[in-house]
N, C-alpha and C positions, 0 to 999 in steps of 0.2 A: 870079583865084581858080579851081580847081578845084572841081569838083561831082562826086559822084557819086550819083548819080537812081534809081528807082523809080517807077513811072508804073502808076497803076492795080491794085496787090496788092487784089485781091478776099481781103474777110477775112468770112465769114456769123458770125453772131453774132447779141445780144438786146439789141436795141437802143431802145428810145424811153422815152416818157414816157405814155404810152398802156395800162391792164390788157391789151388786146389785140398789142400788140406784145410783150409780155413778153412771150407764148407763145409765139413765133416767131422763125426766125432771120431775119435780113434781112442782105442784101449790102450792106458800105461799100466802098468805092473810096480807096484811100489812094493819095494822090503825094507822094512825099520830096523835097527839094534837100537835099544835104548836106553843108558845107562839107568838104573833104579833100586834103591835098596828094600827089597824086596820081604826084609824081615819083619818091620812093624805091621803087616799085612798078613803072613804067615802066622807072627804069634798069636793077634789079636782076632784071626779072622775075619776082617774085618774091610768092608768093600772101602770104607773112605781112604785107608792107608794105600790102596793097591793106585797103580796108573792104569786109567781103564783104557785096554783099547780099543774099544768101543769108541768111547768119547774121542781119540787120538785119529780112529780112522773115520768119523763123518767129519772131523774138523779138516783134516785136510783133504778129502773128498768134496767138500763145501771152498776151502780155497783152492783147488787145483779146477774148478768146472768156474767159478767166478767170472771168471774173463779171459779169453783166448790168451793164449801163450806160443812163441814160437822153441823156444828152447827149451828140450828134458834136462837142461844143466840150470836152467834158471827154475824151474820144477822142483828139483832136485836140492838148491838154495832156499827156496821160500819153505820148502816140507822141513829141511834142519830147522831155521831161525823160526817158525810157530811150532815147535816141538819145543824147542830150549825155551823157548821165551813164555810162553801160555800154560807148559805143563812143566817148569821148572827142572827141564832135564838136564844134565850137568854134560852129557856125549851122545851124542847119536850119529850112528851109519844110516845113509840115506843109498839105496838102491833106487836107477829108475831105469824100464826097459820100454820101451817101444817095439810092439811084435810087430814083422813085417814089415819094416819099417825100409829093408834092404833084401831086396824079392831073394837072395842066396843066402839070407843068416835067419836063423827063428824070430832073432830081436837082437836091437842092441840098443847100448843104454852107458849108465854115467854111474859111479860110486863114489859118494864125499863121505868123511867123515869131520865133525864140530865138534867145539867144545873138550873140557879136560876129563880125564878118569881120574 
């Protein structure tokens, strides 16, 4: 199976469940796996076969700053379901980490995976 990956898209936003967090932005750390057959792109060279992720990380960079969110699990839902659904992916691992978020852990954070291989 091919993957094409995203490691780390630093996305600031309004994120927790906290009155004080609501007034602030805070860094999520997003990592993607995203099921993709990556050979009609390989053979043909050819940017329209490829999943860009370019396009992959402003789109959810544009839905994850939208509108406040309190939960990196409901984050972590919306990044699979506009992945699968907008760029036709058939699986994706959704990584999200909140640094600092637990003044004694670097981050912590939520891993789903959707959809079939």
């Amino acid at each position: 199976m091919d993957k094409v990956l995203i490691s780390q898209l630093s996305v600031a936003t309004v994120i927790g469940i906290y009155e004080w967090e609501k007034q602030i932005h805070q860094n999520l750390l997003i990592d993607l796996e995203m099921a993709w057959d990556n050979r009609p792109a390989a053979d043909s060279d050819d940017y329209q076969h490829a999943l860009c992720y370019e396009t992959v990380s402003n789109r959810l960079t544009a839905l994850i700053t939208e509108k406040p969110i309190e939960l990196i699990e409901t984050v972590a839902e919306r990044c699979a379901k506009c992945v699968m659904d907008e760029f036709n992916v058939p699986w994706v691992k959704v990584r999200v980490m909140k640094p600092g978020a637990v003044p004694s852990a670097a981050a912590v954070g939520v891993e789903i995976e959707r959809g079939h291989l």
